[in-house]
NUPA-560408 format. One record per residue (C-alpha): x, y, z. Coordinates in steps of 0.2 Angstrom, whole numbers, plus 2048, in hexadecimal, padded with zeros to 3 digits. Layout:
ATOM   xx   yy   zz
ATOM    X    Y    Z
...
***
This chain:
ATOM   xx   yy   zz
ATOM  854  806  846
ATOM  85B  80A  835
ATOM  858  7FB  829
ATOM  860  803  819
ATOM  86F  80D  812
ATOM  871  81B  806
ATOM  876  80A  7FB
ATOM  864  804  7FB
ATOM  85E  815  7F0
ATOM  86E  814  7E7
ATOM  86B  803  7E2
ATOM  859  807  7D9
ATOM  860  818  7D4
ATOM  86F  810  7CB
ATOM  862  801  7C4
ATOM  856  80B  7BB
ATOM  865  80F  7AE
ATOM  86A  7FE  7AE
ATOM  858  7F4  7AD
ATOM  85F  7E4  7A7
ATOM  863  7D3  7AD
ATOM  876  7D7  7A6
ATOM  878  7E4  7B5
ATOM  86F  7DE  7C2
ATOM  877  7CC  7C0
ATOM  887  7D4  7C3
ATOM  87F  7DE  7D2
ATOM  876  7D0  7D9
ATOM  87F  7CF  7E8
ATOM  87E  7E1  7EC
ATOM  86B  7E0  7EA
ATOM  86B  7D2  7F5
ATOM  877  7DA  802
ATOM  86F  7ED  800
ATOM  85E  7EC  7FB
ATOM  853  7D8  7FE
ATOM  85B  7D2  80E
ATOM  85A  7E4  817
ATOM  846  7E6  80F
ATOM  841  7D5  814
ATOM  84B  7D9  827
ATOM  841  7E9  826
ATOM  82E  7E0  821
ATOM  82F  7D5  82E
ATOM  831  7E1  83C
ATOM  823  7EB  834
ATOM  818  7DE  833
ATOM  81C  7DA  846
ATOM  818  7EC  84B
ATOM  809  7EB  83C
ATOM  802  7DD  847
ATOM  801  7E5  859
ATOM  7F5  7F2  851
ATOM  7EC  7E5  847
ATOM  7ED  7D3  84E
ATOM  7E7  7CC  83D
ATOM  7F4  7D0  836
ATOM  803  7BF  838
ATOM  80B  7BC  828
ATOM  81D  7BA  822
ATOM  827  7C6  817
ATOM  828  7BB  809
ATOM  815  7BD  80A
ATOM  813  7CE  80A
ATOM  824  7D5  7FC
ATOM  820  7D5  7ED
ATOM  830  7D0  7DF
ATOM  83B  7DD  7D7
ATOM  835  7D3  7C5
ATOM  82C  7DD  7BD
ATOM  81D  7D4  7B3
ATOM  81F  7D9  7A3
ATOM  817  7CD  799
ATOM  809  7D8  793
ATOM  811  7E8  795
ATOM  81C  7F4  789
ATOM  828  7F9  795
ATOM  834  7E8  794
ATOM  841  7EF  7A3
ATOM  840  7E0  7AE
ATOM  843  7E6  7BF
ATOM  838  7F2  7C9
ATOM  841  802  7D2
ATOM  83B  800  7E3
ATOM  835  7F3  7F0
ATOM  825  7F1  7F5
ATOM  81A  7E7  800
ATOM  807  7E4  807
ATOM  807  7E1  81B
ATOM  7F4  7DA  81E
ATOM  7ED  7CB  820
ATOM  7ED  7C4  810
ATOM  7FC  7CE  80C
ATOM  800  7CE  7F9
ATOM  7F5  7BC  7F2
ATOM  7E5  7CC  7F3
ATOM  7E7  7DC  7ED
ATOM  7D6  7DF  7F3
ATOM  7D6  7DD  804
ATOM  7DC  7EC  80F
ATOM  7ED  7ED  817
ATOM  7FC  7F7  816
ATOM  806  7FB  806
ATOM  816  801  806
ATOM  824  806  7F8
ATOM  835  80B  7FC
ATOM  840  812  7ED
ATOM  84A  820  7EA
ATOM  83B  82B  7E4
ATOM  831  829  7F4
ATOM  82A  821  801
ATOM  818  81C  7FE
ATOM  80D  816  80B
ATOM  7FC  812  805
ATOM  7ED  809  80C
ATOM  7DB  805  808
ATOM  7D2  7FB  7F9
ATOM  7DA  7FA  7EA
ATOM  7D4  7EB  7DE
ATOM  7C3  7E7  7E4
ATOM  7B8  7DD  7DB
ATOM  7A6  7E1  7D6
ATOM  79E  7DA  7E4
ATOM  7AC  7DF  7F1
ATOM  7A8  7F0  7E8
ATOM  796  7EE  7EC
ATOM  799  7EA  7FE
ATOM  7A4  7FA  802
ATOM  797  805  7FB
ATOM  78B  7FC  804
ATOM  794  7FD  815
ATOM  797  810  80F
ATOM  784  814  80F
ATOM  77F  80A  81F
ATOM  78D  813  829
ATOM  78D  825  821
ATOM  792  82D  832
ATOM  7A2  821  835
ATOM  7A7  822  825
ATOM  7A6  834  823
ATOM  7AE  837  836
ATOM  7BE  829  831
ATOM  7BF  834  821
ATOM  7C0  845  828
ATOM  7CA  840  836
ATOM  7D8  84F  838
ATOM  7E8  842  838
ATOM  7E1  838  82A
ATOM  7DE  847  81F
ATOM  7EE  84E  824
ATOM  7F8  83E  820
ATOM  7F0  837  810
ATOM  7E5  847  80B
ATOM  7D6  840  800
ATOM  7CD  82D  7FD
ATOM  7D4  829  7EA
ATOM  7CD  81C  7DF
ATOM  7C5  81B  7CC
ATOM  7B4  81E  7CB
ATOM  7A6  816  7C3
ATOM  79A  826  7BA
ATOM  78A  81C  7BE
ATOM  784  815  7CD
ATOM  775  80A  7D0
ATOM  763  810  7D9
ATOM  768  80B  7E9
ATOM  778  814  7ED
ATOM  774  826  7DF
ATOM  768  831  7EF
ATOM  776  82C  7FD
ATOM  783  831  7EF
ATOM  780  844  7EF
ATOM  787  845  802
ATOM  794  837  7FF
ATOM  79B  83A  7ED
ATOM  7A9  82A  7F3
ATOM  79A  81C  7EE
ATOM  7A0  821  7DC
ATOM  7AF  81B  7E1
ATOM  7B4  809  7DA
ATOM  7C5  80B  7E5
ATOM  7C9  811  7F5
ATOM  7DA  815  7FA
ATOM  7E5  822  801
ATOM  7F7  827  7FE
ATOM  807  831  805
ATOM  815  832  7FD
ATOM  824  836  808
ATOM  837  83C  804
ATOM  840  82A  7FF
ATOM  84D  832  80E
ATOM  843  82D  81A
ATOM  848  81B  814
ATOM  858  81B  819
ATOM  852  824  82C
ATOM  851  81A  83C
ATOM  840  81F  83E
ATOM  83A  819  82E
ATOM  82F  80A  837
ATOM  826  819  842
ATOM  823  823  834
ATOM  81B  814  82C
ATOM  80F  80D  83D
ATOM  80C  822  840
ATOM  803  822  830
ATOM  7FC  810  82F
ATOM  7F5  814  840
ATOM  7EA  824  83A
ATOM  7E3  817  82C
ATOM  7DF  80A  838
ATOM  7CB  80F  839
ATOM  7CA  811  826
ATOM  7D3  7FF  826
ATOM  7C8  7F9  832
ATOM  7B9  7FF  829
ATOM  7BC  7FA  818
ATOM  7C0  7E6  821
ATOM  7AE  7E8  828
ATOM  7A7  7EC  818
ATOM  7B1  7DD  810
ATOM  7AB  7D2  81E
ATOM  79B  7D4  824
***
């Protein structure tokens, strides 16, 4: 099914020259028309599809897209609209960054899909690496796997440059308990956006995550 039109990457593509209630004001209905009621459609067929590969998973759009506002309160770049849309399909969906799900950003620079552990706290942190070092196999095996690494490559995430006792010997074979982040990226051509296939490119690659996902939950919630 094609959810969005050439329009859609127009619109951001024309906004980030015009990032100013002034313009989009006198665009709103275009935006509305083009760009939020097509994306909100689009979520809440993903998170159907989302859901039949992880049961968990039952929110509503409005629970999982973030606002075009931009929070610019403590930052120096002022433009107040984001260029691109961008939502968290999980369980929580976007009230917790922390907890592992499906991220996903359409705008007319790409199409990023990304999954994994992004703001976790200290002791969220702990747990992972602690999960991490009691299953060194799994991890290493979900990690390895051919389709991951051919999809998202490499774990990212900052790293802390100490570690405590208990995780510096286990360390040397799995240099990722450094890691204070976990996550993995792909960023795919933004013309896939306006494809009708853009929902199985999306569930192709969140379903070669899945055991990473599954993991990193374990570790949460055990």
């Amino acid at each position: 099914m094609k959810y969005f039109t050439k329009d859609y990457l127009n619109f951001f593509k024309e906004l980030a020259s015009n990032n100013n209630k002034d313009w989009f004001d006198k665009n709103r209905k275009r935006y509305e028309n083009t760009v939020r009621e097509p994306f909100k459609i689009f979520i809440s067929d993903l998170i159907d599809e989302v859901s039949k590969q992880d049961p968990e998973v039952q929110i509503e759009p409005k629970e999982a897209i973030f606002r075009i506002n931009r929070d610019i309160r403590f930052s120096k770049d002022k433009t107040p609209y984001k260029l691109n849309n961008s939502a968290i399909i999980s369980k929580t969906g976007r009230k917790d960054k922390s907890y592992p799900g499906l991220y996903i950003e359409l705008g007319p620079e790409k199409l990023g899909i990304y999954g994994g552990v992004y703001m976790p706290d200290t002791k969220q942190v702990q747990k992972i690496r602690q999960h991490i070092v009691g299953n060194t196999e799994v991890f290493s095996k979900i990690i390895l796997n051919k389709d991951f690494k051919q999809k998202f490559g490499e774990i990212q995430g900052n790293k802390h440059k100490r570690l405590s006792k208990e995780f510096l010997e286990s360390a040397k074979d799995q240099p990722l308990l450094f890691n204070k982040q976990w996550y993995h990226l792909a960023n795919l051509s933004p013309n896939k956006i306006t494809g009708d296939d853009l929902i199985d490119i999306i569930l192709e690659y969140n379903n070669a995550a899945l055991p990473l996902k599954k993991f990193l939950i374990d570790a949460l919630t055990t």
